[in-house]
DSSP file (Angstrom, degrees, kcal/mol; ACC not computed):
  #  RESIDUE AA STRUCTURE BP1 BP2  ACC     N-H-->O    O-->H-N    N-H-->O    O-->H-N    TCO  KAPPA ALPHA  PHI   PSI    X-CA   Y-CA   Z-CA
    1    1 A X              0   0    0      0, 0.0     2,-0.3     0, 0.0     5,-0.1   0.000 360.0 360.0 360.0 142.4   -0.3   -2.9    7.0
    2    2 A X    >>  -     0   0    0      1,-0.1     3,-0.8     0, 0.0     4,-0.6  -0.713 360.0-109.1 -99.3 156.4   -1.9   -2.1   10.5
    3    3 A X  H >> S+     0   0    0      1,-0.3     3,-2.5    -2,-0.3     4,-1.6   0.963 122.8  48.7 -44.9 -68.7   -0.7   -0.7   13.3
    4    4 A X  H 34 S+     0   0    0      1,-0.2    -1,-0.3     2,-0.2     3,-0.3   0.886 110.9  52.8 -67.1 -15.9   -0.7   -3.7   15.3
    5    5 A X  H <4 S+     0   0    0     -3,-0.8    -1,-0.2     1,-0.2    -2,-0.2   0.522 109.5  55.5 -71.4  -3.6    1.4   -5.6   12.0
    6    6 A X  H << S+     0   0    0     -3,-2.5    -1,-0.2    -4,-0.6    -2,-0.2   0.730  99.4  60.6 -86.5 -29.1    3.9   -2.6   12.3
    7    7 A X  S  < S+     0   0    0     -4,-1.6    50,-0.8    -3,-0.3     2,-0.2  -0.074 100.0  59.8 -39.7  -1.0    4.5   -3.3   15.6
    8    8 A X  E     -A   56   0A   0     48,-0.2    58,-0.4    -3,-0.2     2,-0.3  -0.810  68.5-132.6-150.6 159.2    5.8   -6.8   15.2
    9    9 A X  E     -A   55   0A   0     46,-1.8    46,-1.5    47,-0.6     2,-0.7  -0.720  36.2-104.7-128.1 175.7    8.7   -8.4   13.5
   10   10 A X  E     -Ab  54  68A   0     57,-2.2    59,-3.2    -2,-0.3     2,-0.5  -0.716  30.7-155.8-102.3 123.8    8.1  -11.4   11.5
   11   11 A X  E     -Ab  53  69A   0     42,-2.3    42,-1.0    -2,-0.7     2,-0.3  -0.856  11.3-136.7-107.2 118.6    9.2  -15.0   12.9
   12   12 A X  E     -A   52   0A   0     57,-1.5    40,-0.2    -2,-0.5     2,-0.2  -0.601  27.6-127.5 -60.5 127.6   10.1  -18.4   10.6
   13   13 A X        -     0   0    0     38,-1.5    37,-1.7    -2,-0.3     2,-0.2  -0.586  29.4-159.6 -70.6 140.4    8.5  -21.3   12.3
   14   14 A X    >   -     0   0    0     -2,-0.2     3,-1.0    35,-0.2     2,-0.5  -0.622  35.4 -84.8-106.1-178.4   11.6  -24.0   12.8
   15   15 A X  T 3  S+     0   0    0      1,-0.2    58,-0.1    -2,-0.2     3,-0.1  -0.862 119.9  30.4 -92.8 150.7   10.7  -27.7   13.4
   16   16 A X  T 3  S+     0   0    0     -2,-0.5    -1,-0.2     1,-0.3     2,-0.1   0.154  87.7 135.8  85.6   7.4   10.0  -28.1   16.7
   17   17 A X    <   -     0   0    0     -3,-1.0     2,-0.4     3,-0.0    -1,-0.3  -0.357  26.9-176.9 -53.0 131.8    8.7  -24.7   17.5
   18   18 A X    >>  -     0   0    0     -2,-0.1     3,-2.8    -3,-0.1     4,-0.9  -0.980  41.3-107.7-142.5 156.5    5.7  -24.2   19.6
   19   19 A X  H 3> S+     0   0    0     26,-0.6     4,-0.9    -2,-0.4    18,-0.1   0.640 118.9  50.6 -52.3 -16.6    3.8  -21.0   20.7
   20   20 A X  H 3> S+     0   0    0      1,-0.1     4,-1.3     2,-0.1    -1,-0.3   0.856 114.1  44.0 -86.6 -32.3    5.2  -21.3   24.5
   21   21 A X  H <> S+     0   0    0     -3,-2.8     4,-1.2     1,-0.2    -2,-0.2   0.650 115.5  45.6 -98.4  11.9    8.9  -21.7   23.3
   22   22 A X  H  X S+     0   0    0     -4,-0.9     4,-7.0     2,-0.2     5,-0.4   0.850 115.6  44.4 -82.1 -58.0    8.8  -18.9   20.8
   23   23 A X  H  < S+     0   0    0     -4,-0.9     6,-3.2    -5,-0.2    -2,-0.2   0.669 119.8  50.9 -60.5 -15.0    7.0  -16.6   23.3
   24   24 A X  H  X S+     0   0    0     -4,-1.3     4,-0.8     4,-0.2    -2,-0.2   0.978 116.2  37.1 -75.7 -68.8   10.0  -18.2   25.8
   25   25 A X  H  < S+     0   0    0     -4,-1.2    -2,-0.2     1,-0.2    -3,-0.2   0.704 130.3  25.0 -93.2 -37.0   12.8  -17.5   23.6
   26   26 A X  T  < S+     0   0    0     -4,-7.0    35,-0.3     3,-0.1    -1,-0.2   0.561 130.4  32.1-127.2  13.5   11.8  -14.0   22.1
   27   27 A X  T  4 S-     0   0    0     -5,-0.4    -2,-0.2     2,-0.1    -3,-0.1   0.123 102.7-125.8-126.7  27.4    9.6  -12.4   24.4
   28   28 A X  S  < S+     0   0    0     -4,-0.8     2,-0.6    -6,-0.3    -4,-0.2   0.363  87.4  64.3  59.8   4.9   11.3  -14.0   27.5
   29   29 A X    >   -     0   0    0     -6,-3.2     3,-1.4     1,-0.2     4,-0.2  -0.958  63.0-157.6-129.9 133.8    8.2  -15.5   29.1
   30   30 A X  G >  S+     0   0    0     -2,-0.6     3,-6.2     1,-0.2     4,-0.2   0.984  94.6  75.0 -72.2 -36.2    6.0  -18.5   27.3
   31   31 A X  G 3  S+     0   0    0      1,-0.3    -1,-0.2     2,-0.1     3,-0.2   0.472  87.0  69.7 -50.3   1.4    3.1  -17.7   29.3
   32   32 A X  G X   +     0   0    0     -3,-1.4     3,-2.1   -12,-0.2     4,-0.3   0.464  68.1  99.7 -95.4  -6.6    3.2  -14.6   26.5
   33   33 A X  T <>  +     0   0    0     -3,-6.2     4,-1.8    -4,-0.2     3,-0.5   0.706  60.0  72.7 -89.5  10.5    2.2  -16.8   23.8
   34   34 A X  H 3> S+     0   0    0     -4,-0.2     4,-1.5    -3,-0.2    -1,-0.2   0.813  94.2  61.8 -50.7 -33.4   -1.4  -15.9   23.7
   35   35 A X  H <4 S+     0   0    0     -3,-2.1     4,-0.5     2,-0.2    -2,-0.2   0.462  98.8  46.6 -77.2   4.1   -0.2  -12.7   22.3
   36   36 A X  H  > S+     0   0    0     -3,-0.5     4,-1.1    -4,-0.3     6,-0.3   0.430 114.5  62.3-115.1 -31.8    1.4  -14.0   18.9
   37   37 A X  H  <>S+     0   0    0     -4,-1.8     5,-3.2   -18,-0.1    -2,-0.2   0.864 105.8  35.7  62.4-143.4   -1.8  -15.7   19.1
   38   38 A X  T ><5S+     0   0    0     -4,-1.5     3,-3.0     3,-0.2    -3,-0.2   0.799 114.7  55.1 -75.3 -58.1   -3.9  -12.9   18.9
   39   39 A X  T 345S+     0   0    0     -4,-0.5    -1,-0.2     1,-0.3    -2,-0.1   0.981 109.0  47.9 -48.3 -35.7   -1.9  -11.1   16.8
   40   40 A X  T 3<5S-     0   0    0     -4,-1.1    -1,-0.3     1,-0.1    -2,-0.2   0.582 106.1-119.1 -83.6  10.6   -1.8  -13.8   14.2
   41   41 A X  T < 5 +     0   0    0     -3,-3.0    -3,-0.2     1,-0.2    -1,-0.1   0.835  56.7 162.9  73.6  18.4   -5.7  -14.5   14.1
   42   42 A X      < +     0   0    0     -5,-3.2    -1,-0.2    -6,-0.3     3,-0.1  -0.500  31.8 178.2 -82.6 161.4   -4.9  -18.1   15.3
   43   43 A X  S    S+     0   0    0     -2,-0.1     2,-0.3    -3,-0.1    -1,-0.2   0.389  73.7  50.6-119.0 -19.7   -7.7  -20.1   16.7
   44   44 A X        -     0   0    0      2,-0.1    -1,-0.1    -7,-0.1    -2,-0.0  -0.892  69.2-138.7-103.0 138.8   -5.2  -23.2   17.0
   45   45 A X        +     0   0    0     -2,-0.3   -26,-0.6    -3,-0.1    -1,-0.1   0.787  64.8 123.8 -61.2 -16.4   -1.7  -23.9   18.5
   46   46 A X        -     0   0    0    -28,-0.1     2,-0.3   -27,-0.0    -2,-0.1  -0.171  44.2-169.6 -69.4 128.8   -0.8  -25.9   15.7
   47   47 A X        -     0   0    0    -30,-0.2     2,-0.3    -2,-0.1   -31,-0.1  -0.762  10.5-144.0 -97.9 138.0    2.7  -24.5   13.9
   48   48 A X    >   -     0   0    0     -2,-0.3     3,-1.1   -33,-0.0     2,-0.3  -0.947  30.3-103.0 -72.1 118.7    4.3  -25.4   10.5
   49   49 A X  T 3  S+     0   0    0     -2,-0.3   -35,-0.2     1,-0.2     3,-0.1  -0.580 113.8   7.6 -45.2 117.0    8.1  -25.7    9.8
   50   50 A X  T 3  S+     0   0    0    -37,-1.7     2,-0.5     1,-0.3    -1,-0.2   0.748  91.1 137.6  70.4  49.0    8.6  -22.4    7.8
   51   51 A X    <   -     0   0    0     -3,-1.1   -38,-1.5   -37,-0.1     2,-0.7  -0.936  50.4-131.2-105.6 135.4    5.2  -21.0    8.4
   52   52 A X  E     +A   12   0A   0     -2,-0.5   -40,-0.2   -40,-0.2     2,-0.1  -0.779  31.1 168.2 -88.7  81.7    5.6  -17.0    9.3
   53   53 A X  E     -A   11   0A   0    -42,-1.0   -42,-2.3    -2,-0.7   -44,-0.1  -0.450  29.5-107.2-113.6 143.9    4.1  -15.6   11.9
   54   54 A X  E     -A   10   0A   0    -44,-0.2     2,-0.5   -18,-0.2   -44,-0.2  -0.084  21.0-161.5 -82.9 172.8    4.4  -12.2   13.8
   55   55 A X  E     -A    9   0A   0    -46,-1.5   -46,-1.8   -50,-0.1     4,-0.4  -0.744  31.0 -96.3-143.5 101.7    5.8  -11.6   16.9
   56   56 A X  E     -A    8   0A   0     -2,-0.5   -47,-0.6   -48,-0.2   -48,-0.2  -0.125  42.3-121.0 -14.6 158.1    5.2   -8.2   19.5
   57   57 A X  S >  S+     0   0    0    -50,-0.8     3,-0.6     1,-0.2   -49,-0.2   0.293 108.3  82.1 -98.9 -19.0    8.1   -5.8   18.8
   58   58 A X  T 3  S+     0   0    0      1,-0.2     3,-0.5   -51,-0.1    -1,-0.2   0.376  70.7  98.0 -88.5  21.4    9.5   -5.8   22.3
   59   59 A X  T >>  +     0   0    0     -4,-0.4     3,-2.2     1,-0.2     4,-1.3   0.169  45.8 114.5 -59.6  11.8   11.0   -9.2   20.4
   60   60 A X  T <4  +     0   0    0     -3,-0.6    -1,-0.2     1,-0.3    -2,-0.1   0.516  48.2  88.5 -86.0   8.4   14.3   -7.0   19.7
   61   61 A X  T 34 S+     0   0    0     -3,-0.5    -1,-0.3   -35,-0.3     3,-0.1   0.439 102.2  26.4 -46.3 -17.2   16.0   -9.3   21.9
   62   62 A X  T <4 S-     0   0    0     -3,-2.2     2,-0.3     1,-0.4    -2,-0.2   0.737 138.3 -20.7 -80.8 -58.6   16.5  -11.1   18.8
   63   63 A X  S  < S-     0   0    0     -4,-1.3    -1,-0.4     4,-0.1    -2,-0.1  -0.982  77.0 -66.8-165.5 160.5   16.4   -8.5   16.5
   64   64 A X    >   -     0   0    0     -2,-0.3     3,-1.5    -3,-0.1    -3,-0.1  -0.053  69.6 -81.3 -54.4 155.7   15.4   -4.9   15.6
   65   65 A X  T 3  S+     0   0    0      1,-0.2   -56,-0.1    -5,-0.1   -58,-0.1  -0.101 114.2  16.5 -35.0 155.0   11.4   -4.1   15.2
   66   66 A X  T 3  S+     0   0    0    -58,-0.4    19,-0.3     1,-0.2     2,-0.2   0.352  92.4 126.0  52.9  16.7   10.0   -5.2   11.8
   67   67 A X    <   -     0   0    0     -3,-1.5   -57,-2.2     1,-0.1    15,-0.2  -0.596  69.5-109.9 -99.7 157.8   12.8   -7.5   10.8
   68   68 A X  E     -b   10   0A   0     13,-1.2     2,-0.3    -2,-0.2   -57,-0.2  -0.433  36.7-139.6 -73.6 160.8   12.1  -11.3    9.7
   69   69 A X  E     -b   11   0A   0    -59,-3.2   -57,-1.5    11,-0.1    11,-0.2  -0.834  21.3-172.1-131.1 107.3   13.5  -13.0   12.6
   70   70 A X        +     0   0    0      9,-2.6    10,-0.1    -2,-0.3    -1,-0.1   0.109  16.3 170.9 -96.0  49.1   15.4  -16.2   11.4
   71   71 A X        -     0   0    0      8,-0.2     2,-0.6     1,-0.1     7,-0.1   0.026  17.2-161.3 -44.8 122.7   16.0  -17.4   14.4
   72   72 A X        -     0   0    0      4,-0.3     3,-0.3     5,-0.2     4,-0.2  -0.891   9.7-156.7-118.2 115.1   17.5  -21.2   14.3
   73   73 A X  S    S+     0   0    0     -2,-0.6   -58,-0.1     1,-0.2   -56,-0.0  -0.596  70.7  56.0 -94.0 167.1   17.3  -23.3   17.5
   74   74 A X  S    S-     0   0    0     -2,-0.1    -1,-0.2     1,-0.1     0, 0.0   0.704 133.7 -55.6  95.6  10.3   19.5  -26.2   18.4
   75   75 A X  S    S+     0   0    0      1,-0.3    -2,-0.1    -3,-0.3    -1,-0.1   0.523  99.2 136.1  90.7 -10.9   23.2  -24.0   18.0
   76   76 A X        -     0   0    0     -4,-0.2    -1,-0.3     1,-0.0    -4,-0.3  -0.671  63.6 -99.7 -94.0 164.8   22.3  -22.9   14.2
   77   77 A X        -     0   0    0     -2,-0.1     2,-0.3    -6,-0.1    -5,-0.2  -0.089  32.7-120.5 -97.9-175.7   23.1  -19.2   13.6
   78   78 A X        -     0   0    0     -7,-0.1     2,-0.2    -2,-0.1    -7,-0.1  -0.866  27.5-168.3-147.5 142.4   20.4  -16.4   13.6
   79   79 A X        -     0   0    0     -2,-0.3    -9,-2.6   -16,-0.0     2,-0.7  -0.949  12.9-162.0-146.8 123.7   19.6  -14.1   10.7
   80   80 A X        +     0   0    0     -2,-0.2     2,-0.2   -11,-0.2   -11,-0.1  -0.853  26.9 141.9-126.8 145.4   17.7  -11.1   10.2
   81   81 A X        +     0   0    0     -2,-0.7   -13,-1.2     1,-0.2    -2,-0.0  -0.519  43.9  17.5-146.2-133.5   16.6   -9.8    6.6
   82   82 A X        -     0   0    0      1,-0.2    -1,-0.2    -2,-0.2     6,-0.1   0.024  52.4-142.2 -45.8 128.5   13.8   -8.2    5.0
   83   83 A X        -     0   0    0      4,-0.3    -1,-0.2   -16,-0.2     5,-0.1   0.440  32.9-117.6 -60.5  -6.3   11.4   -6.5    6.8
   84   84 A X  S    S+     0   0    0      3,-0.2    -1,-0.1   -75,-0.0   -17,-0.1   0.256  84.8 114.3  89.2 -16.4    8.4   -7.3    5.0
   85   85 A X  S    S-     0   0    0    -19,-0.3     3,-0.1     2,-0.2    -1,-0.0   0.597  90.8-110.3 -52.4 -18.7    8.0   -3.5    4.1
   86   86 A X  S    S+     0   0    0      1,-0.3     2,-0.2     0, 0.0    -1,-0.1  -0.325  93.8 104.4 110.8 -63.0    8.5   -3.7    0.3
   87   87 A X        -     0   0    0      1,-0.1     2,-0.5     2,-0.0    -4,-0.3  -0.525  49.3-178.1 -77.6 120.5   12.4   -1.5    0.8
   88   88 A X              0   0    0     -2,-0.2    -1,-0.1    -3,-0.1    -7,-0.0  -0.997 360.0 360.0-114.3 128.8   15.0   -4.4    0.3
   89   89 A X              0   0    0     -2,-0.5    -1,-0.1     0, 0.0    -2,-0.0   0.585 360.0 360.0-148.3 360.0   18.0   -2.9    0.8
């Protein structure tokens, strides 16, 4: 894992997601979502439903660093679980 993939917590794409309302909803601006991005190696905006993608770490407005973030828009309830580390605990 690399520094910058330790640094980031891991995000389920929902349907209707897109890189401005992610970068809206968990790093409080959209105008941040060039930097999930860059982290993720994209060269396109295009999103999946339940495709995983990282997300900067000052995203612990959702949830702590390095946690999956199953953040559910639309009133459904928000979930954090493995970190992706390996340790399920």
């Amino acid at each position: 894992m690399t520094k910058k993939q330790k640094d980031s917590a891991l995000y389920r794409v929902m349907q209707g997601d897109c890189l401005f309302s992610i970068a809206q909803k968990l790093l409080s601006s959209g105008d941040r979502y060039p930097e999930i991005k860059a982290l993720n190696g994209m060269t396109t905006d295009i999103l999946l439903p339940g495709q995983r993608i990282r997300i900067p770490t000052d995203s612990r407005k959702a949830v702590g660093a390095d946690q999956e973030i199953l953040a559910q828009q639309h009133g459904r309830e928000e979930k954090s679980v493995d970190s992706g580390d390996g340790e399920n605990g």
